[in-house]
C-alpha positions in Angstrom: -16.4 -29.3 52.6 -16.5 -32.1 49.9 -13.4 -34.1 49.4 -13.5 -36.2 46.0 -14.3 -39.6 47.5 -17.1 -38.3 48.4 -18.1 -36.4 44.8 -17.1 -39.8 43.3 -20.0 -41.4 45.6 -22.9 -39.5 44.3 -25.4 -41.1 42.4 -28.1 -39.5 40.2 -31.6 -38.3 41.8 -34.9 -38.1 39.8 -34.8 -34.7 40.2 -31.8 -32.1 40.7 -29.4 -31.7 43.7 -27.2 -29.6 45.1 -24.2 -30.6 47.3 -22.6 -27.9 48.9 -18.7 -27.1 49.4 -17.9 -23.3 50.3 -18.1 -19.9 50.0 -20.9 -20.0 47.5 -19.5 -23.3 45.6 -21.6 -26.6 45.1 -22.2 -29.3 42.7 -25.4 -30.0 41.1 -26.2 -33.5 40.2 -29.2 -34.2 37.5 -30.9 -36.9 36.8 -28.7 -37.5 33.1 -25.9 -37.8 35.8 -24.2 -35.0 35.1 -22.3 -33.0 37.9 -22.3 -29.4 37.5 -20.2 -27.0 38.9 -22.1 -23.9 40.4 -21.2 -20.7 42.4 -24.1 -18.6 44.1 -22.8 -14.9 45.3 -24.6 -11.8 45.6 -24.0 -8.2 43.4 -25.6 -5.4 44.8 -28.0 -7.6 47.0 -29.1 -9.6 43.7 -28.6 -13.3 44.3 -26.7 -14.8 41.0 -25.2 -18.1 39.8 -22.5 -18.7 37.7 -21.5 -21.9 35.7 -17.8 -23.5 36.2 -17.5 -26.1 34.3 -18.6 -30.2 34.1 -16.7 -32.5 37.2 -14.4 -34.4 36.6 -13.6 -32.0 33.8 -13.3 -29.2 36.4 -11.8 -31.1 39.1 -12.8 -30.1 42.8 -9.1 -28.0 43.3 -9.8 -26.0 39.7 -13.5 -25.6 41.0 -12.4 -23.6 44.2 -9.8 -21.9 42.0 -12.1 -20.3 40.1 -14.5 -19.8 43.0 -12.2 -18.0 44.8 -11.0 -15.7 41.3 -14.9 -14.6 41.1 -14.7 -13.8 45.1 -12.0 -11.8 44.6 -13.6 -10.1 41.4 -16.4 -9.3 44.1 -14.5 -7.5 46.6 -12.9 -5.6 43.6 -16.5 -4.2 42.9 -16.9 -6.0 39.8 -19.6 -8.5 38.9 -17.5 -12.2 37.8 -20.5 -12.9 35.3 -20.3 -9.6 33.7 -16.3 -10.0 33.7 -17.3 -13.5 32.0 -19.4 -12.0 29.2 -17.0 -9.6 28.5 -14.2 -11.4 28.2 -16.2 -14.0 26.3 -17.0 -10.9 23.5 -13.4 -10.0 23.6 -11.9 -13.7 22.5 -14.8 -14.1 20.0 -13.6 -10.6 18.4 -10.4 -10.9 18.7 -10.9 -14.6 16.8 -13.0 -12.8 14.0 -10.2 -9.4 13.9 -8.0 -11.7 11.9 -5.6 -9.9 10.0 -7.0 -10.4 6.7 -9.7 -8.9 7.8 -7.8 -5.7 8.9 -5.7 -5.2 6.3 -8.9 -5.3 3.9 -10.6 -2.4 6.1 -7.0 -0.7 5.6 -7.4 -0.8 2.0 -10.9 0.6 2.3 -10.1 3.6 4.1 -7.0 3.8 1.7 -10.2 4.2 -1.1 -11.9 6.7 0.8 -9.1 8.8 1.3 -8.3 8.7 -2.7 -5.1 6.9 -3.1 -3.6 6.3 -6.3 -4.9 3.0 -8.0 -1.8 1.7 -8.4 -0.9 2.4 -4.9 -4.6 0.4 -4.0 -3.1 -2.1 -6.4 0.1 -2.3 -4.4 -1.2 -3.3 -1.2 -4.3 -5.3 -1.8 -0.8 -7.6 -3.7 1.1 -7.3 -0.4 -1.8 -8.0 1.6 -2.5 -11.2 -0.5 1.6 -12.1 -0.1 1.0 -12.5 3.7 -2.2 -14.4 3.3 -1.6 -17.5 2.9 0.6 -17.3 6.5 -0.6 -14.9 8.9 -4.2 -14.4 6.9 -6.2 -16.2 8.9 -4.5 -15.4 12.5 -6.0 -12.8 14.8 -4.2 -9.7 14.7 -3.7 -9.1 18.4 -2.3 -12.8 18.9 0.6 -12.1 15.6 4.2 -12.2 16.8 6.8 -10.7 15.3 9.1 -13.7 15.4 6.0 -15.3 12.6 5.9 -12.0 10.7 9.7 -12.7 10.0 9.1 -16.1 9.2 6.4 -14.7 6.0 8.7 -11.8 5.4 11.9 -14.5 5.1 10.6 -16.5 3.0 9.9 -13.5 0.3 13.7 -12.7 1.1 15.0 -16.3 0.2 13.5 -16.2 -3.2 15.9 -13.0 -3.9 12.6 -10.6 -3.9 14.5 -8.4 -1.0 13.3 -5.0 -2.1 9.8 -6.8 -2.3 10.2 -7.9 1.6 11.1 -4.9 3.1 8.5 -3.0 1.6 6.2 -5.8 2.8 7.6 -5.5 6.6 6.5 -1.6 5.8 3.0 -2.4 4.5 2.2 -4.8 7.3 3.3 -2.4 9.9 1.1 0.1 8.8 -1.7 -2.6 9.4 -0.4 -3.1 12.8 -0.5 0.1 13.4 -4.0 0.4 12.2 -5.2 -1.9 14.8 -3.7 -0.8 17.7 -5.4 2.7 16.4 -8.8 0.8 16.9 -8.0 -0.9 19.9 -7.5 -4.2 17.8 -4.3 -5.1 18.7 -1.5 -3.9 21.5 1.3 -3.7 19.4 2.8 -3.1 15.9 5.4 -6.5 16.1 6.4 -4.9 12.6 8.7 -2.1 14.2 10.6 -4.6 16.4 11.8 -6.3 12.8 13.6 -3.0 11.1 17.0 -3.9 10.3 16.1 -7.9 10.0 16.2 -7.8 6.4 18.4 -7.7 4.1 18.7 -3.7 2.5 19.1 -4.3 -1.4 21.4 -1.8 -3.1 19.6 1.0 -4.6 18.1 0.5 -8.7 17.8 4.2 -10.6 16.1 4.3 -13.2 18.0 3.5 -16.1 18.8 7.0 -18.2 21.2 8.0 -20.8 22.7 11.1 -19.6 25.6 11.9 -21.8 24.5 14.4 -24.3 25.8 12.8 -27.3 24.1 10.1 -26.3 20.9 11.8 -25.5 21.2 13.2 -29.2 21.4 9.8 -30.5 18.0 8.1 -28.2 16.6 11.3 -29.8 17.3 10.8 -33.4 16.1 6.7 -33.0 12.8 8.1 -31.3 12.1 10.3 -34.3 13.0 6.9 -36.5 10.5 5.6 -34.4 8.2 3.1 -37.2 5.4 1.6 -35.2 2.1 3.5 -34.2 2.1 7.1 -34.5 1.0 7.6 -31.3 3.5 5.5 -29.2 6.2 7.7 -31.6 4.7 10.7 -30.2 4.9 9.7 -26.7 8.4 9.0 -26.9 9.1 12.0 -28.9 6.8 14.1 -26.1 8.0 12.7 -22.9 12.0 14.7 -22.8 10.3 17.7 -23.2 7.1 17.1 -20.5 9.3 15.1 -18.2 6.1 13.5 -16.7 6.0 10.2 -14.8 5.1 7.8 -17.1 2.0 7.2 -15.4 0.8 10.9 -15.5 2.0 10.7 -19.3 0.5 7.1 -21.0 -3.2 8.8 -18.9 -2.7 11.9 -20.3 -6.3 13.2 -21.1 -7.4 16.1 -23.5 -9.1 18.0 -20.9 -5.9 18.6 -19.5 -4.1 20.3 -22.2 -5.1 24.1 -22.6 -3.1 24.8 -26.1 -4.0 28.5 -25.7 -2.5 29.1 -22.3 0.4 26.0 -23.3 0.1 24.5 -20.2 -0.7 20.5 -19.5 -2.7 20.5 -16.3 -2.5 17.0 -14.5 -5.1 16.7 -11.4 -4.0 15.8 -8.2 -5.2 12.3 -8.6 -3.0 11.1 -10.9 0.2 12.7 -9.3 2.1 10.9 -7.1 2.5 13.8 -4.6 -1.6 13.6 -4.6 -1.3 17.4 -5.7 -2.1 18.7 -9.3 1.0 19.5 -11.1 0.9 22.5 -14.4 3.3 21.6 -17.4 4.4 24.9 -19.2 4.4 23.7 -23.1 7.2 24.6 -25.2 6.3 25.1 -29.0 7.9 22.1 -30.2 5.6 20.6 -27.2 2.3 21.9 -28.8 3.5 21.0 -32.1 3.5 17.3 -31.2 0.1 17.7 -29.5 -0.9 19.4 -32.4 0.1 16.2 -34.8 -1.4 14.0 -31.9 -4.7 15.8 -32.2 -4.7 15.6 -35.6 -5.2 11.6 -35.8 -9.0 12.4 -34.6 -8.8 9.1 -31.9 -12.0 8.6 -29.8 -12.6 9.2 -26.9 -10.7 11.6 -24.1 -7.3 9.5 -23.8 -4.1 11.6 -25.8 -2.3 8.3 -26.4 -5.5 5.2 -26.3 -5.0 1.3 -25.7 -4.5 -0.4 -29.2 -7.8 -2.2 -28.4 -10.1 0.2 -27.0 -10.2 3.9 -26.9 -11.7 3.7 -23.6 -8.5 3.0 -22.0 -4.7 4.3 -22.2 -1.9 2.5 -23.3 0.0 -0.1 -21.0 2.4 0.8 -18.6 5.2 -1.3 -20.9 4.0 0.6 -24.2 7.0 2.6 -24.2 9.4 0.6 -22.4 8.9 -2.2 -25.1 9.2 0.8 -27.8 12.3 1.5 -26.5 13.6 -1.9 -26.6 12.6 -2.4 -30.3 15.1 1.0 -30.6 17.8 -1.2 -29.4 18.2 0.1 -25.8 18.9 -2.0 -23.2 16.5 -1.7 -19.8 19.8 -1.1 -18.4 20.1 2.0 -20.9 17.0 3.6 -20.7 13.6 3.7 -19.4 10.5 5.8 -20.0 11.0 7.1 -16.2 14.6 8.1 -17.4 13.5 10.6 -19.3 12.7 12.2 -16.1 16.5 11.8 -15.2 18.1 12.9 -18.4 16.2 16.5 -17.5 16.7 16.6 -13.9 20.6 16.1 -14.6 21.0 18.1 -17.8 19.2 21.0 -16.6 20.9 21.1 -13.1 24.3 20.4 -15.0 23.4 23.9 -17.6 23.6 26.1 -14.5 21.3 28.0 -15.8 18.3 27.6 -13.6 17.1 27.5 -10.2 17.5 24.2 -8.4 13.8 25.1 -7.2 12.2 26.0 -10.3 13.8 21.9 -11.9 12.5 20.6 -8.7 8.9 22.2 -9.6 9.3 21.0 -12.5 9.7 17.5 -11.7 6.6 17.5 -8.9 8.6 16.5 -6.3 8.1 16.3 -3.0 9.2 19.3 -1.2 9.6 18.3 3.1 9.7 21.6 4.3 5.8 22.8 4.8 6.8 26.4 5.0 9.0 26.5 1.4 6.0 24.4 -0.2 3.8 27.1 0.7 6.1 29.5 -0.5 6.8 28.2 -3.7 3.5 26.5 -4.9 2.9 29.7 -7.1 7.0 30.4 -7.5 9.1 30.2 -10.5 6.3 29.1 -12.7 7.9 32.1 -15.5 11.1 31.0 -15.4 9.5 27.4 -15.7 7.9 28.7 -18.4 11.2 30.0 -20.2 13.1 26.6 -18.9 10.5 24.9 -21.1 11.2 26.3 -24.0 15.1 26.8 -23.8 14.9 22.8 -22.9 13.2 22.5 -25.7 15.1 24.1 -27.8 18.2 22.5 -26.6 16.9 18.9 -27.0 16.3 19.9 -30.6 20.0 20.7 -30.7 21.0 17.3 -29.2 18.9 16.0 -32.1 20.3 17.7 -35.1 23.9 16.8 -33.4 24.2 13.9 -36.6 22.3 12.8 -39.3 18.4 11.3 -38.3 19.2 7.5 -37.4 15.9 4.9 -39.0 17.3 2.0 -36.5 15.9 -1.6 -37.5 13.9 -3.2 -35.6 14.7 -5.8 -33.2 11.1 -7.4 -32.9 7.9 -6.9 -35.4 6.4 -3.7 -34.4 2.7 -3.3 -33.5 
């Protein structure tokens, strides 16, 4: 056995040696005067050698260490340089797997499986919001006390909505990679209830009917472009999502059958949604129609007809009305239906929630009702309709002055 006076006292050779210790472990000594660390076993009656390490870097104690680890990998059945290689592959992967890198093959299979642009848009900004701090780190070596640290520092700037929807998004990633064997666990789940719960916004909505008659009357007042008039004047009686309403395309609308068809892509339940039209409906598509635009947008950007207006077009339209964002929105238009219709007791909670494309939980009644209530949808639209025009004529048409030059 060598002892490390007596390593200490070899001297270089012209050509190689080896100086034996035990159980398979030696040290060869070049010429350069290196001394090399070497361990000769046999797998399945093959003779091998396997590197460990540079003396004194390896010292002679770490030298049988690892001597006796691959010994013991050999009575285990298992070869110590294949064991090597793999676990060699496994830190060079897990060093490339960074989470940056996961998250962007999240997003990719997010394309493939059709999401929303605006949801794509959502987390390719979330993703980029955790960059600049976990980014760079592989995935499997992220701890959850660091993912607070990121997610904190959102939370101090007041942006707590924004951080516990970013705890959401990067678990999801987590998830991901444990799925593909990337990572062991999801240190995102271990954080619920770390952050601070924000109280809950609604969209702003006027929903006293006086005062419904009133946003009315200022909408038909309305003096900028025609066409962000008749989105405002369209949207109480279609009750779209915003979205579904500013990308509203010509294709869609079917003025012999009355109905608005939106495909499933541009729903936020993924699932095509029909509009019944009510005459007064059709008459403002009608007018719209009329104006002879270009191209296949109902309501196109002021600069090009190859895109729809902006998702603030008819918020800021509303502002120049004089009401507040804390008075209205063009998503409340969505809530001054949904409460006004329910409140009328006239129709079947089911038939509004159809109405409204929203989500139903129960797989059994979606099935059930996908075809269901569309004719009393179809009278709903029209005796909404009707009733809106009643809010309207409550008082005399109000031509409000403009807060801001109108464009």
């Amino acid at each position: 056995m060598l002892t490390t006076v007596q390593i200490n006292a070899l001297k270089p050779r012209e050509k190689p040696y080896k100086v034996a210790d035990e159980k398979g472990l030696y040290l060869l000594v070049s010429p350069s005067g290196s001394y090399l660390w070497r361990v000769k076993f046999r797998f399945h009656g093959i003779e091998k050698k396997m590197a460990l390490g540079r003396y004194p870097d390896v010292s002679l104690k770490e030298a049988r260490k690892k001597c006796d680890e691959a010994r013991e990998q050999l009575s285990g059945g298992q070869d110590p340089l294949a064991v090597r290689l793999q676990a060699k592959v496994e830190a060079e992967l897990a060093a490339r797997t960074t989470f940056r890198v996961v998250a962007d093959e999240f997003i990719e299979k997010m394309e493939r499986e059709a999401k929303a642009p605006a949801t794509l848009k959502k987390a390719r900004w979330f993703r980029d919001l955790l960059d600049p701090s976990i980014g760079h780190r592989p995935i499997a070596d992220i701890t959850a006390h660091e993912l607070l640290q990121s997610l904190k520092r959102l939370e101090r700037k007041g942006h707590h909505e924004s951080a516990i929807r970013l705890r959401s998004f990067s678990g999801r990633i987590f998830r991901y990679a444990v799925a593909t064997l990337r990572a062991q666990h999801n240190p995102a789940d271990i954080l619920r209830g770390a952050l601070t719960t924000p109280k809950v916004k609604h969209h702003a909505a006027l929903l006293d009917p006086v005062k419904v008659g009133e946003l009315l009357r200022a909408i038909d007042g309305y003096g900028g472009k025609i066409e962000t008039r008749i989105a405002l004047q369209l949207a109480p009686h279609v009750y779209l999502r915003p979205g579904e309403l500013r990308k509203g395309e010509w294709c869609e609308i079917d003025f012999e059958a009355k109905v608005w068809r939106v495909p499933g892509e541009r729903t936020k339940m993924r699932v095509p949604h029909a509009v019944p039209l009510s005459t007064q409906a059709i008459t403002l598509l009608k007018e719209l129609k009329a104006l002879d635009n270009p191209g296949t947008f109902l309501f196109p950007a002021n600069k090009t007809f190859l895109k729809p207006i902006c998702e603030n077009t008819l918020n800021i339209a509303l502002r120049r009305l004089g009401f507040t964002n804390e008075e209205m929105t063009s998503h409340g238009f969505r809530s001054i239906a949904s409460t006004l219709l329910n409140e009328s007791g006239l129709w079947h909670p089911d038939a509004i929630e159809r109405s409204l494309a929203h989500r139903e939980r129960d797989s059994v009644r979606v099935a059930y009702h996908r075809g269901a209530h569309w004719e009393e949808r179809v009278r709903m639209a029209q005796w909404w309709s009707d009733h809106l025009v009643r809010l309207r004529d409550g008082a005399e048409v109000i031509r409000p002055k403009l807060r801001i030059s109108v464009q």
